[in-house]
N, C-alpha and C positions, 0 to 999 in steps of 0.2 A: 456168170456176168449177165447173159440174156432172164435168167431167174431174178437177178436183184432189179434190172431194169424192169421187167413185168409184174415185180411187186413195186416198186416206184411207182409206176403210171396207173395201178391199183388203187394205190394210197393216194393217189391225186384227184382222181376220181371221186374218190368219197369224199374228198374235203370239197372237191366243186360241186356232189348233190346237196352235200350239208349247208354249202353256201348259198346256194339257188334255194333249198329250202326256206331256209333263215334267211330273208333280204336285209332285214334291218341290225342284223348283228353285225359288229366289227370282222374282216376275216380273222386264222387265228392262226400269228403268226408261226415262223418256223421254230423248234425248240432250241439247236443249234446258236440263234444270234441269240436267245434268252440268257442260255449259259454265259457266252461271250459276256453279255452285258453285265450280267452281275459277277464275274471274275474281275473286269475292269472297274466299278466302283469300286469294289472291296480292297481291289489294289490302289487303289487312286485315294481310297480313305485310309489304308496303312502307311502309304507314301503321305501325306499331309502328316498323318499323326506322328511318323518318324520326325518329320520335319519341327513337328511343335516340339516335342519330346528332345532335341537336339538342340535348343538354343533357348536362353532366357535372359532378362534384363536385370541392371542391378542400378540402383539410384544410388547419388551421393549419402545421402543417409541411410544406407541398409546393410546389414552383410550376409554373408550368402557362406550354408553350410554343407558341402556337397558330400553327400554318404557315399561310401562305393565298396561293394561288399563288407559292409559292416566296418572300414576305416572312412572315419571324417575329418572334413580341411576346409578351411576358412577362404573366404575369398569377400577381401574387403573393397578393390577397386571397382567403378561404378563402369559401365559399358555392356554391351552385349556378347556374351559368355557363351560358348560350347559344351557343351556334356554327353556322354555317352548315351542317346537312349537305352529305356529300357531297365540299365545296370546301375546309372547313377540318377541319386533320386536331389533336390535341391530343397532348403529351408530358410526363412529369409525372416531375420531381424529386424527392429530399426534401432539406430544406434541415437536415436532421439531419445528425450528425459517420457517419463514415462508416467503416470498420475493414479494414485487409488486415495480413497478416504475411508475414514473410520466414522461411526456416529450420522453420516448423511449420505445424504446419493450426488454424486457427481452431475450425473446425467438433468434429474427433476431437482436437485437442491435440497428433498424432503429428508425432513430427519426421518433418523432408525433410531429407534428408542432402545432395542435392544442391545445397540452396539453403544451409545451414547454416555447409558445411565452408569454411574460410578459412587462408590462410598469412598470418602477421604479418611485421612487414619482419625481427624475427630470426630467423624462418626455422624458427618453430613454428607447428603446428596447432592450430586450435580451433574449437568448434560454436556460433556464435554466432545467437541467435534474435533479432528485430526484430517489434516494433510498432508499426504504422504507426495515422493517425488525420488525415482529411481532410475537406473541405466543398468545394459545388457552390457556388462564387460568381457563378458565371455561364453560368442554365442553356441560353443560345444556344450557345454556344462550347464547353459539353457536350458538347450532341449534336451540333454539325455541325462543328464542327473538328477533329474526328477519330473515326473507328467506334469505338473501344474502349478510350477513357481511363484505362478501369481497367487495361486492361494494360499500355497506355505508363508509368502512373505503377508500378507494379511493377516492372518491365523497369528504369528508370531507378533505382529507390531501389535493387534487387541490385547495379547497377552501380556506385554512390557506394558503396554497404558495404563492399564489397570493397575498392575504391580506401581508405576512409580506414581498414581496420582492417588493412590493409597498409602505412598508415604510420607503425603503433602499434608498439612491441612486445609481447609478450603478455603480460606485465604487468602494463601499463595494460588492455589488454582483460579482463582479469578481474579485477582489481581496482582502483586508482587511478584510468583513464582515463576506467572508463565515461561519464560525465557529458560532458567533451568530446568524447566520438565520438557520441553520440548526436547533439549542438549540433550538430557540423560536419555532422551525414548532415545534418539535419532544414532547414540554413540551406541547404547545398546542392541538396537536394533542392528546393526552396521557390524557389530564384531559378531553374534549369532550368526549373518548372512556370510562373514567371512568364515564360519566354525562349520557353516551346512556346508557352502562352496558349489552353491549352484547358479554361479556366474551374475549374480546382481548387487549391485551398490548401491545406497540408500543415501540421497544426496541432500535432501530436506527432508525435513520434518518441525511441522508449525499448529500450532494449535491455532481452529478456525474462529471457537466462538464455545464458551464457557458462562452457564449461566446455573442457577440452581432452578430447581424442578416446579416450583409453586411462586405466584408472584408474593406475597405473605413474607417471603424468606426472602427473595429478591429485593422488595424495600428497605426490608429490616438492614441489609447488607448495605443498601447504598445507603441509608442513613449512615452506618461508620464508615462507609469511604466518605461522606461528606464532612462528619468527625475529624477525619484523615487531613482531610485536603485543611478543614479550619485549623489543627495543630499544624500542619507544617506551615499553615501561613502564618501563624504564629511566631513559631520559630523564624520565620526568614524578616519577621519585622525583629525581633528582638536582636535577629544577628546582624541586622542593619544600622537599630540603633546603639549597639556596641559597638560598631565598626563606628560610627561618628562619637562615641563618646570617648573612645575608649584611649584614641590618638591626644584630643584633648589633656584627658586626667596621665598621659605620659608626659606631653611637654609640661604641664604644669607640676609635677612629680619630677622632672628634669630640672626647673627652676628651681623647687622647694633645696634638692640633691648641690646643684651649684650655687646658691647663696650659703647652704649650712657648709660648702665646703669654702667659699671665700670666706665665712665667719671663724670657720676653725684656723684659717690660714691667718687671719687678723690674731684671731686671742693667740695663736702660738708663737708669732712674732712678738704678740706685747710682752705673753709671758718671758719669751726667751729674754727681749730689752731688760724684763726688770731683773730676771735670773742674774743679767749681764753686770745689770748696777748694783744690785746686792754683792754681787761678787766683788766689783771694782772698793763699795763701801766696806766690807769685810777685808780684803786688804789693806785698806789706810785704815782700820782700825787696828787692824793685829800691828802697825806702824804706832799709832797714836790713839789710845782708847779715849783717853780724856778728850780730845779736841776732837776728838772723832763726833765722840756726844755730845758734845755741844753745839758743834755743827750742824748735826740732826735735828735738837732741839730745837734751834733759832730757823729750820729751814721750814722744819713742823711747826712753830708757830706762822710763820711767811704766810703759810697754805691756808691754816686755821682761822686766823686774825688779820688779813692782809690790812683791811683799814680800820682797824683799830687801835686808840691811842690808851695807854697805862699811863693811871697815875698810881700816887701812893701817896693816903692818908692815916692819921696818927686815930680817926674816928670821933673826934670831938671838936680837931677844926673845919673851917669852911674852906683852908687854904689847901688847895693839892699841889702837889710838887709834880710838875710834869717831866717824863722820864724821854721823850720824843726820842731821844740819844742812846734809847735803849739795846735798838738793833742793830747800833754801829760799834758796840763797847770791844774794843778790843779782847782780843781772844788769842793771843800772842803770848798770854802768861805762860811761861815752865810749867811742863806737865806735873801731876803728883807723882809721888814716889810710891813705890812698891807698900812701903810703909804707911805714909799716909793714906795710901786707901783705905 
């Protein structure tokens, strides 16, 4: 004890010549509180970093994938969340639509000529731009069915673009078509991503802006869209003046139909009248042929001659014998006989 105390007040000693030495140096402190100090940061920064490492935040738009020895579990509720340091690690989605394009850059607007340029099955060029628009349905199979989703789903929509704007011809690509070629990338695209199954859904897809590669070609094109547009206006006067014409030449085709039908309705009633009378006169004939004919006769002249007067002359005199009493002659005589006819 008396040896540690005489080596203590040794060591003290040379730290007071050293100081008196050196006036202008700091003393130098004890090594003891040295230790202490840096045991207590290093605790003090473990205990913080447990603390971070223990809790995280989750917004209404995100979900949160917590790994824990290698089994993962979903945590979609938004709030301030617990986790094991250390042992469980966290991975955080958003459950927002999601954006990539083909042919330009999103960010500067600049086309990519590489991604852009396309041959149609007729055998013409064109620069067609694609926007795409997705969601994280399934944020396990996100992150661990494959490193970098975003690119496979890229990768695969250049390759369906191509494929369906090569079975267009450019026509439909810049005008008509678009609407089907977008459907068929967007269905296509959509059953691949359900055939990978690495948690993403393809919710649009729109073609941004389709043009061919040289202005020369571009003219040429809008000339026959303006072609286009002169025929269909075309058509929509001529189907307009058929729609006025056309009601017209009906009702007057409705009149022509009902006059020849009240005509046929006239002659078939006259015809039947006369059918009627013939019949009535062929009965009182098969009764009385003789006076039957005579009757005809004197009724056919009526018709013929109504004001005409008969005489009868001998041709050599100036005297005629007027007959006036011609159309009243009795016709009451006894019919002929079988024989006399």
């Amino acid at each position: 004890m008396f040896g540690n105390q005489k080596q203590d007040t040794t060591q003290g000693t040379v730290e007071n010549q050293l100081n008196q030495q050196m006036p202008g140096k700091p003393k130098v402190p004890n090594a003891g509180i040295i230790k202490k100090t840096v045991i207590g940061i290093v605790v003090a920064a473990v205990v913080v970093l447990t603390a971070m490492q223990s809790f995280y935040s989750l917004q209404e738009d995100e979900y949160a994938v917590i790994q824990t020895f290698g089994y993962a579990q979903v945590v979609e509720t938004p709030g301030i969340k617990f986790k094991i340091p250390y042992i469980q690690t966290v991975h955080k989605a958003s459950k927002a639509s999601k954006q990539f394009s083909v042919g330009y850059s999103l960010e500067t607007d600049e086309s990519i000529d590489k991604e852009s340029f396309m041959i149609t099955s007729d055998y013409n060029f064109v620069n067609v731009d694609f926007y795409f628009e997705y969601q994280i349905t399934n944020p396990i199979k996100y992150f661990y069915a494959s490193e970098e989703p975003e690119v496979i789903v890229k990768n695969l929509a250049q390759s369906y673009i191509r494929d369906t704007v090569g079975s267009h011809g450019v026509d439909e690509v810049l005008t008509t078509g678009k609407y089907a070629i977008q459907s068929e990338i967007k269905t296509k695209l959509q059953e691949r991503m359900e055939l990978e199954d690495i948690g993403i859904q393809i919710t649009n897809a729109v073609i941004q802006d389709a043009e061919v590669p040289t202005a020369e070609v571009a003219q040429a094109f809008k000339n026959v869209e303006d072609a286009k547009q002169g025929m269909e206006t075309a058509i929509n006067n001529a189907n307009a003046d058929a729609n006025t014409r056309i009601p017209a030449a009906n009702a007057e085709a409705d009149k022509i139909i009902k006059d020849a039908q009240a005509q046929k309705a006239s002659l078939i009633a006259e015809a039947e009248g006369q059918a009627a009378r013939f019949d009535s006169l062929y009965q009182e004939y098969i009764k009385f042929p003789l006076i039957t004919k005579k009757r005809m006769f004197y009724e056919t002249l009526e018709e013929v001659l109504p004001n005409m007067k008969i005489y009868i002359t001998d041709g050599t005199t100036q005297t005629m014998l007027p007959l006036e009493s011609f159309g009243t002659i009795d016709i009451s005589e006894p019919a002929e006989t079988e024989e006399g006819k």
